[in-house]
PyMOL commands that place a pseudoatom at each C-alpha (Angstrom):
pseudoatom trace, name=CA, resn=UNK, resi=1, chain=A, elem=C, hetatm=0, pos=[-13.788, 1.821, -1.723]
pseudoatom trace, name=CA, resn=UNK, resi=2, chain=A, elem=C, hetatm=0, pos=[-13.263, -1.240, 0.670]
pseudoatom trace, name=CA, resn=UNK, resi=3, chain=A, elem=C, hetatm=0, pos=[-9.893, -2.441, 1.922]
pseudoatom trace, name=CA, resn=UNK, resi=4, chain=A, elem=C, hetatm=0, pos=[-9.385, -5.765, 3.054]
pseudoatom trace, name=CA, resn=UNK, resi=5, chain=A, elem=C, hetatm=0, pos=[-7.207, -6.106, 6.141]
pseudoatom trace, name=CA, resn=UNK, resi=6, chain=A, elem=C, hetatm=0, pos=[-5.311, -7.254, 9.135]
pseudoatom trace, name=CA, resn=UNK, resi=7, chain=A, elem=C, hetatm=0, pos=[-4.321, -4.660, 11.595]
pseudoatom trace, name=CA, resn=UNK, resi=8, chain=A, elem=C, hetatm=0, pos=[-1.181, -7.307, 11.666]
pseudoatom trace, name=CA, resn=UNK, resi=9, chain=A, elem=C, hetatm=0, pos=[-0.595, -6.915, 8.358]
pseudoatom trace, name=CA, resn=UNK, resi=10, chain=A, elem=C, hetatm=0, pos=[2.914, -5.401, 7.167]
pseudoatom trace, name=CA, resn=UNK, resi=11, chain=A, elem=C, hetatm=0, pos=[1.388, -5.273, 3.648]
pseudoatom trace, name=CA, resn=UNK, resi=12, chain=A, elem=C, hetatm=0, pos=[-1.860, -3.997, 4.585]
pseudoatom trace, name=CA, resn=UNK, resi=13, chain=A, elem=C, hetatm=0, pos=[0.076, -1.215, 6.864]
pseudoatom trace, name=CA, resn=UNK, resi=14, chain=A, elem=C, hetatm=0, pos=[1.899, -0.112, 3.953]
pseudoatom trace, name=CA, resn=UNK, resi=15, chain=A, elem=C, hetatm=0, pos=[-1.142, 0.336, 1.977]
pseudoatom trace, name=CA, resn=UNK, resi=16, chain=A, elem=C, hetatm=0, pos=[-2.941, 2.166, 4.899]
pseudoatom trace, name=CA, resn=UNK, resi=17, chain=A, elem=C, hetatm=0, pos=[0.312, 4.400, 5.043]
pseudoatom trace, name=CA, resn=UNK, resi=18, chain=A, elem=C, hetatm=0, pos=[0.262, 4.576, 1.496]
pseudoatom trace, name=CA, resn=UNK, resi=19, chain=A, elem=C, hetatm=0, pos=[-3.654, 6.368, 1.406]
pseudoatom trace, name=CA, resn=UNK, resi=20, chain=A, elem=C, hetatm=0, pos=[-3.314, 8.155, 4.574]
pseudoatom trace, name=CA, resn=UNK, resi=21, chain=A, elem=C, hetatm=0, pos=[-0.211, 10.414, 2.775]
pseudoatom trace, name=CA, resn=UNK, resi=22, chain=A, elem=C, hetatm=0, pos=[-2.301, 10.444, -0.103]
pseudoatom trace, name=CA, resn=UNK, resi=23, chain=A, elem=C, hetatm=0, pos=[-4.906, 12.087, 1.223]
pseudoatom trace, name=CA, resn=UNK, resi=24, chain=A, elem=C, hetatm=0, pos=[-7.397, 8.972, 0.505]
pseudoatom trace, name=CA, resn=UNK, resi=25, chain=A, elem=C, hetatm=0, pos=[-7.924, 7.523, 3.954]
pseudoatom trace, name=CA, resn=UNK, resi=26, chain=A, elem=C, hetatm=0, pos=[-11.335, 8.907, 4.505]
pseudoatom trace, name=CA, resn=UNK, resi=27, chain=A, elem=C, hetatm=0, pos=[-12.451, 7.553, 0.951]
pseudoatom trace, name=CA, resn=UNK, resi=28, chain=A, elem=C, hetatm=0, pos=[-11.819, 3.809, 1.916]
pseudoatom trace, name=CA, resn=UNK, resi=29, chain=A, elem=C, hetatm=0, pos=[-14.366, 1.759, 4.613]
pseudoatom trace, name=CA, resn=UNK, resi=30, chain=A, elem=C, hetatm=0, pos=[-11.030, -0.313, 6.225]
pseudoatom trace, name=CA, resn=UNK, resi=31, chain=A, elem=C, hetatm=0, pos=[-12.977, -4.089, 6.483]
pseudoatom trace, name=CA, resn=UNK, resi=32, chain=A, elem=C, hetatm=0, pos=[-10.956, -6.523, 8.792]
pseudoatom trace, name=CA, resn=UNK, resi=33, chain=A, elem=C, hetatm=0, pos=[-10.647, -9.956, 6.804]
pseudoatom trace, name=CA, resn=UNK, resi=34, chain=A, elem=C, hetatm=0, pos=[-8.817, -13.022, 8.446]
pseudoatom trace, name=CA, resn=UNK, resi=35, chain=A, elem=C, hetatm=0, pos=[-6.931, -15.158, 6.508]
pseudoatom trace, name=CA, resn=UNK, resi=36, chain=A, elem=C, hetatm=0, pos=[-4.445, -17.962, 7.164]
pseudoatom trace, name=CA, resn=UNK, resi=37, chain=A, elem=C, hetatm=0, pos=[-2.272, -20.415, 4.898]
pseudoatom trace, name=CA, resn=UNK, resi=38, chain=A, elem=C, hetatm=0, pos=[-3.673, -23.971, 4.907]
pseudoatom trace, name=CA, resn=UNK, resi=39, chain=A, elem=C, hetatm=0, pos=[-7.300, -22.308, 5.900]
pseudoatom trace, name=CA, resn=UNK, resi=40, chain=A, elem=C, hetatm=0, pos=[-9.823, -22.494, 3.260]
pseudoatom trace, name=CA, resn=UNK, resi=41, chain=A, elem=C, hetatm=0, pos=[-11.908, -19.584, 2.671]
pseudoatom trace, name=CA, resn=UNK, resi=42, chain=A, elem=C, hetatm=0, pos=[-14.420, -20.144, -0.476]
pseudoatom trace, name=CA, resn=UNK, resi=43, chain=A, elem=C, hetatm=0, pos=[-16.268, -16.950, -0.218]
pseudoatom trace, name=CA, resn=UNK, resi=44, chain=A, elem=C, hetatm=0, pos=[-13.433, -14.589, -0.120]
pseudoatom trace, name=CA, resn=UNK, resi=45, chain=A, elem=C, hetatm=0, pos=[-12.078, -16.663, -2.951]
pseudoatom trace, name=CA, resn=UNK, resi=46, chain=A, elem=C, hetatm=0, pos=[-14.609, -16.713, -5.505]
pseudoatom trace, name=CA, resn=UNK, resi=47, chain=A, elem=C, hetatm=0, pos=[-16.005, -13.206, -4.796]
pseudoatom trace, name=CA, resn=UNK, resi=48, chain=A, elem=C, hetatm=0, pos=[-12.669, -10.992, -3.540]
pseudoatom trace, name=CA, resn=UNK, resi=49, chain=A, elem=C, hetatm=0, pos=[-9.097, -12.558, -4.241]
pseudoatom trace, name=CA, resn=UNK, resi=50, chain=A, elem=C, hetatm=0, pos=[-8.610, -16.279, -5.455]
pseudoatom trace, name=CA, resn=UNK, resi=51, chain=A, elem=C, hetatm=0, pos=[-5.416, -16.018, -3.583]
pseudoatom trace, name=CA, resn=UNK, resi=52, chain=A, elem=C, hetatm=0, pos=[-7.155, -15.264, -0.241]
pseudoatom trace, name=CA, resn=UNK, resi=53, chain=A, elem=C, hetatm=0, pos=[-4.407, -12.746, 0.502]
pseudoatom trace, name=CA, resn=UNK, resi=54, chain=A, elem=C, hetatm=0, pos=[-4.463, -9.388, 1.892]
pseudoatom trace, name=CA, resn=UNK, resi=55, chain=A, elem=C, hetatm=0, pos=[-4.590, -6.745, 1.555]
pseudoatom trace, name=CA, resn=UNK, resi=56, chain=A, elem=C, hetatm=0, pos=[-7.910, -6.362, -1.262]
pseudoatom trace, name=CA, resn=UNK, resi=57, chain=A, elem=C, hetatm=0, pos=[-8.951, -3.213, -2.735]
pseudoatom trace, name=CA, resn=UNK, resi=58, chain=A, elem=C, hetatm=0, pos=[-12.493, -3.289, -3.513]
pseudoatom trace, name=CA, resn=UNK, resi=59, chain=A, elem=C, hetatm=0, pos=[-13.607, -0.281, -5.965]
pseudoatom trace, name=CA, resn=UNK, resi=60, chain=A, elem=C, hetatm=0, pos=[-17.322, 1.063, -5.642]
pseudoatom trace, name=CA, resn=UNK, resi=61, chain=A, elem=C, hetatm=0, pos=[-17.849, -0.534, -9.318]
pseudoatom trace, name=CA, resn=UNK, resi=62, chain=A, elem=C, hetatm=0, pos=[-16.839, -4.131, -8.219]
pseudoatom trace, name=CA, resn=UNK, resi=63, chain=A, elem=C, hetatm=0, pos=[-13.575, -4.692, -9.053]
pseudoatom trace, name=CA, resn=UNK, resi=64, chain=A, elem=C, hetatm=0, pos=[-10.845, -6.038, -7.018]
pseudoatom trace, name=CA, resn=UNK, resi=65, chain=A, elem=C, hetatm=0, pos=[-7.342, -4.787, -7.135]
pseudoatom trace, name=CA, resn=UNK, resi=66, chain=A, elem=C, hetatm=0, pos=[-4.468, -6.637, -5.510]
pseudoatom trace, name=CA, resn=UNK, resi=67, chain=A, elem=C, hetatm=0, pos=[-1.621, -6.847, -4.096]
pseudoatom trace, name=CA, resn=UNK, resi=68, chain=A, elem=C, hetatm=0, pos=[-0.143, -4.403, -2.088]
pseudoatom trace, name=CA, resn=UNK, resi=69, chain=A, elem=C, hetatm=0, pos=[1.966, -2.876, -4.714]
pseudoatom trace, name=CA, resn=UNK, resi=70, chain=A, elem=C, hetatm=0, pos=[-0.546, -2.570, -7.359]
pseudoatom trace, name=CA, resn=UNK, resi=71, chain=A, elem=C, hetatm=0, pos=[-2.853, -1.229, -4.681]
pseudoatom trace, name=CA, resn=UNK, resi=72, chain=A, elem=C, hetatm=0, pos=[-0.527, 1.668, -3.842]
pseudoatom trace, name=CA, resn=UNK, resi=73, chain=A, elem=C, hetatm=0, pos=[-0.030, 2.344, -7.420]
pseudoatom trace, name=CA, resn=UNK, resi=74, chain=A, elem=C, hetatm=0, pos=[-3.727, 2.853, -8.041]
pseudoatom trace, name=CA, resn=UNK, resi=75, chain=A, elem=C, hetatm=0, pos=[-3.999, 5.157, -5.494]
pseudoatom trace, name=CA, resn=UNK, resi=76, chain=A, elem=C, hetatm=0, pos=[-1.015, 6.928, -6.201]
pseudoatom trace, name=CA, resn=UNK, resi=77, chain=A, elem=C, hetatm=0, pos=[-2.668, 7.559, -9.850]
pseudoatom trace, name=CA, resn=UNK, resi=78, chain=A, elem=C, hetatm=0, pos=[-6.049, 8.365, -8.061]
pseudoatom trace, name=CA, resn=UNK, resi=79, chain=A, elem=C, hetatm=0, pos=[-3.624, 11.222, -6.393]
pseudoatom trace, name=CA, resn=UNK, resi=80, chain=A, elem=C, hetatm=0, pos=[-2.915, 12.359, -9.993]
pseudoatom trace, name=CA, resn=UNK, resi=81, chain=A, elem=C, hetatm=0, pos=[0.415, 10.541, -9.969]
pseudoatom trace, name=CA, resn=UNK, resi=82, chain=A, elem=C, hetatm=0, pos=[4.305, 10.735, -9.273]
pseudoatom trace, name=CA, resn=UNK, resi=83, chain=A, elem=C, hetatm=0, pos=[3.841, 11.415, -5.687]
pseudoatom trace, name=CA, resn=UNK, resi=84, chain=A, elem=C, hetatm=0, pos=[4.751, 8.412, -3.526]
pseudoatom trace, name=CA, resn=UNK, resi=85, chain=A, elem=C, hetatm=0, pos=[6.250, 6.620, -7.281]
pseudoatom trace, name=CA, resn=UNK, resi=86, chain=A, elem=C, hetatm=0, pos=[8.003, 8.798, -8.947]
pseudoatom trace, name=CA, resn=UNK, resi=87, chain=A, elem=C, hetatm=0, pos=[7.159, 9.806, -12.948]
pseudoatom trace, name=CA, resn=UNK, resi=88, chain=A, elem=C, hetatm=0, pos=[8.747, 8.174, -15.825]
pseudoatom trace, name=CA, resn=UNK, resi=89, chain=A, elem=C, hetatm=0, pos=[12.787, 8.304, -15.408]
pseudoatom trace, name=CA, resn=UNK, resi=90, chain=A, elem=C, hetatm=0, pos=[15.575, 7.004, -13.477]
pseudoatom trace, name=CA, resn=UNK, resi=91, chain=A, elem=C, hetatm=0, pos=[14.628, 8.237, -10.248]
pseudoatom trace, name=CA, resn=UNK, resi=92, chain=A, elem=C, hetatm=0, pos=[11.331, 5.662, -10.747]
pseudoatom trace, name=CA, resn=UNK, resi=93, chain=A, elem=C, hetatm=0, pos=[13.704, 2.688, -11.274]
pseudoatom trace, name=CA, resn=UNK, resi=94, chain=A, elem=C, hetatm=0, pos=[15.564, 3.376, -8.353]
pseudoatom trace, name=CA, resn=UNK, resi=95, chain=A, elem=C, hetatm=0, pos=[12.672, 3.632, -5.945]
pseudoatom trace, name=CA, resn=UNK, resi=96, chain=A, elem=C, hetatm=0, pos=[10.776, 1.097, -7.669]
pseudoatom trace, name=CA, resn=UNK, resi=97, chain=A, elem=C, hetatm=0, pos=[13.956, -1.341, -7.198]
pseudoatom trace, name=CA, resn=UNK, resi=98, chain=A, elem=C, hetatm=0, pos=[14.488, -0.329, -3.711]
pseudoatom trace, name=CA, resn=UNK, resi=99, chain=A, elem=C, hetatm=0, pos=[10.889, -0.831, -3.175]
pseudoatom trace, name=CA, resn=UNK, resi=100, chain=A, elem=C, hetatm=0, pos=[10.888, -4.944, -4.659]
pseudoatom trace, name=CA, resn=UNK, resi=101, chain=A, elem=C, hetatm=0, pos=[14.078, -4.990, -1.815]
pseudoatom trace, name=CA, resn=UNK, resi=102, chain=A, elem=C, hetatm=0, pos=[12.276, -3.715, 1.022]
pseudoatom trace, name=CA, resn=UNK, resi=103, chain=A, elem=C, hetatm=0, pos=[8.943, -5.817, -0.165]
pseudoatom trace, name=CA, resn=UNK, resi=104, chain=A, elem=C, hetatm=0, pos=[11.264, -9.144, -0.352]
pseudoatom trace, name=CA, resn=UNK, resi=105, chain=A, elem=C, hetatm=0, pos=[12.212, -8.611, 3.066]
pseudoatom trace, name=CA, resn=UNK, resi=106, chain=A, elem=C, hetatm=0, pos=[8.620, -7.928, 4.424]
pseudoatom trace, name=CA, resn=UNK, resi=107, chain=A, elem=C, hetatm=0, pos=[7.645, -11.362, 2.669]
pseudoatom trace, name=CA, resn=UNK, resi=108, chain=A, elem=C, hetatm=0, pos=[10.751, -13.049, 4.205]
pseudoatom trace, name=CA, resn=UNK, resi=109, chain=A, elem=C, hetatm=0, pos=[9.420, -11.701, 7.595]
pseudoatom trace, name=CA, resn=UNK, resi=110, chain=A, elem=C, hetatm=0, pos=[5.966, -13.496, 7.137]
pseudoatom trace, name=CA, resn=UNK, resi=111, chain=A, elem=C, hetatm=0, pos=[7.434, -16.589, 6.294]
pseudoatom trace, name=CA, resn=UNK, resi=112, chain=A, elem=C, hetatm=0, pos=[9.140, -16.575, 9.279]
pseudoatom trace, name=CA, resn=UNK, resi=113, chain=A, elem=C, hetatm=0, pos=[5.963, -15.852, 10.974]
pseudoatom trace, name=CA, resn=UNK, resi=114, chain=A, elem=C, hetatm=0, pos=[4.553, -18.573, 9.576]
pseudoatom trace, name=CA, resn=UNK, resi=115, chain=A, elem=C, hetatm=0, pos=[7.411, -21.063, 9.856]
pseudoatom trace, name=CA, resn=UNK, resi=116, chain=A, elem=C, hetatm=0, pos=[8.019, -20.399, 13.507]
pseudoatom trace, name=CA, resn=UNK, resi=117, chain=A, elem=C, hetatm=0, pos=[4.412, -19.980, 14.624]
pseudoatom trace, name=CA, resn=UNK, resi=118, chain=A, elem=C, hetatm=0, pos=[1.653, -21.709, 12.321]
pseudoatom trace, name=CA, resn=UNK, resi=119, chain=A, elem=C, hetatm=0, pos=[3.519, -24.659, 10.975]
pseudoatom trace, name=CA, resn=UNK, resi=120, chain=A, elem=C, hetatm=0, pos=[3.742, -27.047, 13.940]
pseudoatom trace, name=CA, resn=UNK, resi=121, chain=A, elem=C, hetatm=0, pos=[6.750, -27.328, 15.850]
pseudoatom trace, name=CA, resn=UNK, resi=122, chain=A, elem=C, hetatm=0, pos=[7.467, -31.086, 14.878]
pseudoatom trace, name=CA, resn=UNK, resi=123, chain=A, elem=C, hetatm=0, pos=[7.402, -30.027, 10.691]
pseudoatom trace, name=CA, resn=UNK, resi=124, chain=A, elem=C, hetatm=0, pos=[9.311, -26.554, 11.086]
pseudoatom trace, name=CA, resn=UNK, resi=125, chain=A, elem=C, hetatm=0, pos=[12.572, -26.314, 8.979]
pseudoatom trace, name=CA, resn=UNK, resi=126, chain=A, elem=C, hetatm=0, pos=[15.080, -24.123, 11.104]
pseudoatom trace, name=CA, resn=UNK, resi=127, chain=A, elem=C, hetatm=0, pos=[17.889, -23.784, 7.879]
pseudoatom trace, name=CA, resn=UNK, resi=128, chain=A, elem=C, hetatm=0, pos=[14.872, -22.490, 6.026]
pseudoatom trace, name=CA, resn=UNK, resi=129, chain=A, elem=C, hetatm=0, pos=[14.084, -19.786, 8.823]
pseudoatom trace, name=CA, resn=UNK, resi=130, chain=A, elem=C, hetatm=0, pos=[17.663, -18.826, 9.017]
pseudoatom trace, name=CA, resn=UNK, resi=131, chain=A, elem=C, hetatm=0, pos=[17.796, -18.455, 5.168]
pseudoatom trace, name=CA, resn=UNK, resi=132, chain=A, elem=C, hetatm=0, pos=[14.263, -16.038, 5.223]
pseudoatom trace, name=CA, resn=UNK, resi=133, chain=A, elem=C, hetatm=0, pos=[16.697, -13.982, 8.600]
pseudoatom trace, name=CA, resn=UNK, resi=134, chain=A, elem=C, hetatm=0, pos=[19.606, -14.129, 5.811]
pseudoatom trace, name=CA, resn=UNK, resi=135, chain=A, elem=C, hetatm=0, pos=[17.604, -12.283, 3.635]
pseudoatom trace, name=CA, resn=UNK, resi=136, chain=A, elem=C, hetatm=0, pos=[16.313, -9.910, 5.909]
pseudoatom trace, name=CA, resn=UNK, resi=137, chain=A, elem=C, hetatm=0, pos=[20.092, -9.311, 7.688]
pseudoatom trace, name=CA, resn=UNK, resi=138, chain=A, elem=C, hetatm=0, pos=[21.154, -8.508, 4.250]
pseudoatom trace, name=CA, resn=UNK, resi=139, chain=A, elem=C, hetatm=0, pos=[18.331, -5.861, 3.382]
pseudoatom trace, name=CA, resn=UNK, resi=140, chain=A, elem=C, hetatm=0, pos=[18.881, -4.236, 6.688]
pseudoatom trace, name=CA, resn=UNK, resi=141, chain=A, elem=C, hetatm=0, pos=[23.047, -4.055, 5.457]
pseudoatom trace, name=CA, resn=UNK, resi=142, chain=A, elem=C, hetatm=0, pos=[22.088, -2.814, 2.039]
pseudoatom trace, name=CA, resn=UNK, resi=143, chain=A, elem=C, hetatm=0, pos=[19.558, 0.054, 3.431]
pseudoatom trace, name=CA, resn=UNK, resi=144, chain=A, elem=C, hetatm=0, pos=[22.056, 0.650, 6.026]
pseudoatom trace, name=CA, resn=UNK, resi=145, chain=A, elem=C, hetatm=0, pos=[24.972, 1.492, 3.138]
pseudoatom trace, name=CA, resn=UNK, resi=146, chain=A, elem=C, hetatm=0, pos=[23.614, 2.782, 0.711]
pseudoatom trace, name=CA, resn=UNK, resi=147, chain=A, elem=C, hetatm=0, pos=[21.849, 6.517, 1.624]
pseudoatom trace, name=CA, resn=UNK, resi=148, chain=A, elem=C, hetatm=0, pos=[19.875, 6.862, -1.200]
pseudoatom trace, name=CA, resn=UNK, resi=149, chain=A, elem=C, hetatm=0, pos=[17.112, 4.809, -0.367]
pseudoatom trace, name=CA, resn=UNK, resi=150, chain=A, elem=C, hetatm=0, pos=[16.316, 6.719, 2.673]
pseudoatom trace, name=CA, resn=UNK, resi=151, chain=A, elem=C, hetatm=0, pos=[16.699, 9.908, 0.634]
pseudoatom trace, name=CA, resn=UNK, resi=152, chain=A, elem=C, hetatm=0, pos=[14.269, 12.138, -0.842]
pseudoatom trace, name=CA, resn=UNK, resi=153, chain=A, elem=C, hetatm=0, pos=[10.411, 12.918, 0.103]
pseudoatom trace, name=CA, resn=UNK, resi=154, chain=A, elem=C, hetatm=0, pos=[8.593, 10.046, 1.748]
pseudoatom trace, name=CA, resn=UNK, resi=155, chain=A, elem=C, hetatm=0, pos=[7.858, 7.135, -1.325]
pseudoatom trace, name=CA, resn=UNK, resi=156, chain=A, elem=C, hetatm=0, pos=[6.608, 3.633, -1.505]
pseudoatom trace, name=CA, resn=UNK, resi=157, chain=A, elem=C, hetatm=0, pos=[9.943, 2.206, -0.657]
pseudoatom trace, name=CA, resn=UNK, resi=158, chain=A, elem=C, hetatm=0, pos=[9.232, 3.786, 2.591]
pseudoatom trace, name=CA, resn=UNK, resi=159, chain=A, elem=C, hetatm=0, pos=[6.520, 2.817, 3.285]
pseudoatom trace, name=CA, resn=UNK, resi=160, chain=A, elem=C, hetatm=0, pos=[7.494, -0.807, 2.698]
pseudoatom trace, name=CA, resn=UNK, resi=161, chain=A, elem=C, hetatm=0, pos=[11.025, -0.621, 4.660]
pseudoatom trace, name=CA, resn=UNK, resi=162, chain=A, elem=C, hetatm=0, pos=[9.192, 1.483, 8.076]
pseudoatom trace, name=CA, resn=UNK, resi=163, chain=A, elem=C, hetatm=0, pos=[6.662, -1.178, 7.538]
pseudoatom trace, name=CA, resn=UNK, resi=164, chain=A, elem=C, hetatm=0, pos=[9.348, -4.121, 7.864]
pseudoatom trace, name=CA, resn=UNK, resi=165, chain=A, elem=C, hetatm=0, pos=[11.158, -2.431, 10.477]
pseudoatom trace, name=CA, resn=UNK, resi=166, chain=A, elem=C, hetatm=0, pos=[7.713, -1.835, 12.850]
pseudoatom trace, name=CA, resn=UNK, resi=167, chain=A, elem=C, hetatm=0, pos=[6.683, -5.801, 11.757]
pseudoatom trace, name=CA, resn=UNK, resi=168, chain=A, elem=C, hetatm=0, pos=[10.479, -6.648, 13.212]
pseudoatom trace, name=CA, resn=UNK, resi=169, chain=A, elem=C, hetatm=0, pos=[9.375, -4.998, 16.305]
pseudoatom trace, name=CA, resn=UNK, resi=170, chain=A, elem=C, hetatm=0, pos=[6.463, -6.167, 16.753]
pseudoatom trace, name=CA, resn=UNK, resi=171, chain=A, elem=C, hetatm=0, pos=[6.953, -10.087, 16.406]
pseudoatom trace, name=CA, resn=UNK, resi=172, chain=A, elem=C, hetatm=0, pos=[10.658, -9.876, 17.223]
pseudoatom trace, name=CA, resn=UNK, resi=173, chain=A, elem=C, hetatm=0, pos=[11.130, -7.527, 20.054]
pseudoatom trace, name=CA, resn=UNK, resi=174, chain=A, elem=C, hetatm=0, pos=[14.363, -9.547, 20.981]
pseudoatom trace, name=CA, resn=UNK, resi=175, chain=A, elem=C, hetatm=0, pos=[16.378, -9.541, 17.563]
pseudoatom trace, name=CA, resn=UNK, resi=176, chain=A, elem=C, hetatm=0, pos=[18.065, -6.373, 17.529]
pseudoatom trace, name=CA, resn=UNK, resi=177, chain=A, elem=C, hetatm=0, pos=[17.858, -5.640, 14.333]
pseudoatom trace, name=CA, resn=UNK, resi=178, chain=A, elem=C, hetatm=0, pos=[19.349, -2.032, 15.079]
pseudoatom trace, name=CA, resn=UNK, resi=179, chain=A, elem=C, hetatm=0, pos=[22.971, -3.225, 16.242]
pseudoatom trace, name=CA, resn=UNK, resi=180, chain=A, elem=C, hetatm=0, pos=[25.500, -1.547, 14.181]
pseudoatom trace, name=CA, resn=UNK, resi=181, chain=A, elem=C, hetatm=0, pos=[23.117, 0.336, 12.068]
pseudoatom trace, name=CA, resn=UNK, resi=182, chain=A, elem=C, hetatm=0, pos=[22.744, 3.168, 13.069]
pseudoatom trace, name=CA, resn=UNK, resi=183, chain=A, elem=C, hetatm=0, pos=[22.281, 5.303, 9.972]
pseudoatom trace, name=CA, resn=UNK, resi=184, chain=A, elem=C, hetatm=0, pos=[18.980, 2.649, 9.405]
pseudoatom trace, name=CA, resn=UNK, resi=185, chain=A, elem=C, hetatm=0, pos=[18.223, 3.549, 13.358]
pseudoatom trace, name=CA, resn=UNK, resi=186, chain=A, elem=C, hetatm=0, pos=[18.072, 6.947, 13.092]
pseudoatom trace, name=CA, resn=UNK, resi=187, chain=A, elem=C, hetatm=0, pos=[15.623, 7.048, 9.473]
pseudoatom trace, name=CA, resn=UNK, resi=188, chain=A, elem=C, hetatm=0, pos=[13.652, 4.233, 11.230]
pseudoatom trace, name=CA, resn=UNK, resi=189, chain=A, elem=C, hetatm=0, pos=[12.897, 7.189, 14.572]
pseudoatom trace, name=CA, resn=UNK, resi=190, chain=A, elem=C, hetatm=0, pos=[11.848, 9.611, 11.268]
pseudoatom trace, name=CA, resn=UNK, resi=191, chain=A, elem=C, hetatm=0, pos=[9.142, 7.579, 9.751]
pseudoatom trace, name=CA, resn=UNK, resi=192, chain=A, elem=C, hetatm=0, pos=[8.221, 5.878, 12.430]
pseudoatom trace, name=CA, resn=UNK, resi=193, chain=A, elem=C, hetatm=0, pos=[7.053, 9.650, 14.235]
pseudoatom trace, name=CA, resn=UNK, resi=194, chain=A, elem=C, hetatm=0, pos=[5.160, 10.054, 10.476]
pseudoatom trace, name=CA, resn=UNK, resi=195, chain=A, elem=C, hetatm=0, pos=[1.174, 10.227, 11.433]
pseudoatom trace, name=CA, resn=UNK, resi=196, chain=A, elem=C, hetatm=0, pos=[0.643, 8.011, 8.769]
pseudoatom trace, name=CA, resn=UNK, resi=197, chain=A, elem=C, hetatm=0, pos=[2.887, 5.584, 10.957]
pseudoatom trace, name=CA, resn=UNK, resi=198, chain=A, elem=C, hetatm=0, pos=[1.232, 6.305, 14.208]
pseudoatom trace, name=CA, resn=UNK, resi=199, chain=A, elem=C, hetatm=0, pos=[-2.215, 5.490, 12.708]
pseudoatom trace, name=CA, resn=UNK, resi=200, chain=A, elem=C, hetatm=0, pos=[-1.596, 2.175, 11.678]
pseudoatom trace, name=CA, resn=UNK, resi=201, chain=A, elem=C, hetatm=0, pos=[0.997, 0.690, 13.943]
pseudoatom trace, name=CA, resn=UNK, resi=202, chain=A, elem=C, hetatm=0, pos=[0.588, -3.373, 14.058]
pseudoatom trace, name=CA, resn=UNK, resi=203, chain=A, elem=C, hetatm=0, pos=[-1.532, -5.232, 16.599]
pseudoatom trace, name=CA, resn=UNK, resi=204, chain=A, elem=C, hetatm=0, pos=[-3.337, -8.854, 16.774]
pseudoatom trace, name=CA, resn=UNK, resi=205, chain=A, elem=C, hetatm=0, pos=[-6.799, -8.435, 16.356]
for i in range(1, 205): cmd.bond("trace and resi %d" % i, "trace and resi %d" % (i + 1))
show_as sticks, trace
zoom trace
């Protein structure tokens, strides 16, 4: 297998995470693919994902599988199942919810990135980047209330929220996003001290 990726990538971390726990890491060739909104890139289009995103799972029989999510659920079966998404039951709604929350604010985080750094300065929409923060602020709030989704053996949710929380870091040094949370502080030293988190900790290539 072949995964398409950006050492930058929150979504791409959270995959690598995802395989590393899994015990899949040395099964997948990691192959760095840049990609950028407004630039065109036909080939990796037509042959890999017509949404020239990453990350891109590419199976030894040809297939593609995408996004991030669906990624981590494929190897989560390949696993033999209900180990970083739980089986059948309420426990898989709750992580699967808390999960969509944590991958919200990851995207929210990237549009920011994009906002504040690719769109040029003259065309940037500041009440739009304080709406994506808005988002974000209120993840971090939720996360930071409610204990159970920082409970339990390590999951896909996460994956996602450690992923969010070392992407904050790493474009935002200066927002401190840990004032007045410091149950979300403490879980955030945890995963972050995870191998899995070590390995794959963000950096422009």
């Amino acid at each position: 297998m072949k995964l398409m990726y950006a050492p930058q990538s929150p979504f791409a971390r959270k995959v690598r995470i995802a395989a590393i726990e899994l015990g899949l890491d040395d099964d997948i060739e990691m192959v760095l693919q840049a990609v950028a909104p407004a630039k065109e890139n036909a080939d990796y289009a037509a042959n890999v994902n017509p949404l020239r995103k990453i990350p891109t799972l590419l199976l030894d029989d040809g297939r593609a599988i995408y996004d991030s999510s669906v990624i981590c659920e494929y190897l989560d079966d390949l696993a033999g199942g209900g180990r970083i998404i739980p089986a059948p039951g309420p426990d898989r709604w709750d992580v699967l919810t808390q999960h969509a929350l944590a991958q919200g604010m990851m995207e929210a985080a990237v549009l920011v990135r994009y906002e504040t750094f690719l769109r040029p300065e003259e065309y940037r929409w500041p009440d739009y980047v304080d709406d994506q923060w808005d988002r974000i602020e209120s993840g971090l709030d939720w996360f930071e209330t409610h204990a159970k989704g920082l409970e339990g053996p390590a999951n896909i949710t996460h994956f996602a929220l450690g992923c969010l929380l070392g992407y904050l870091d790493f474009r935002w040094p200066e927002a401190d996003w840990r004032e007045g949370r410091t149950r979300l502080t403490s879980w955030s030293g945890w995963v972050a001290r995870r191998g899995s988190f070590k390995q794959t900790e963000p950096k422009d290539p």
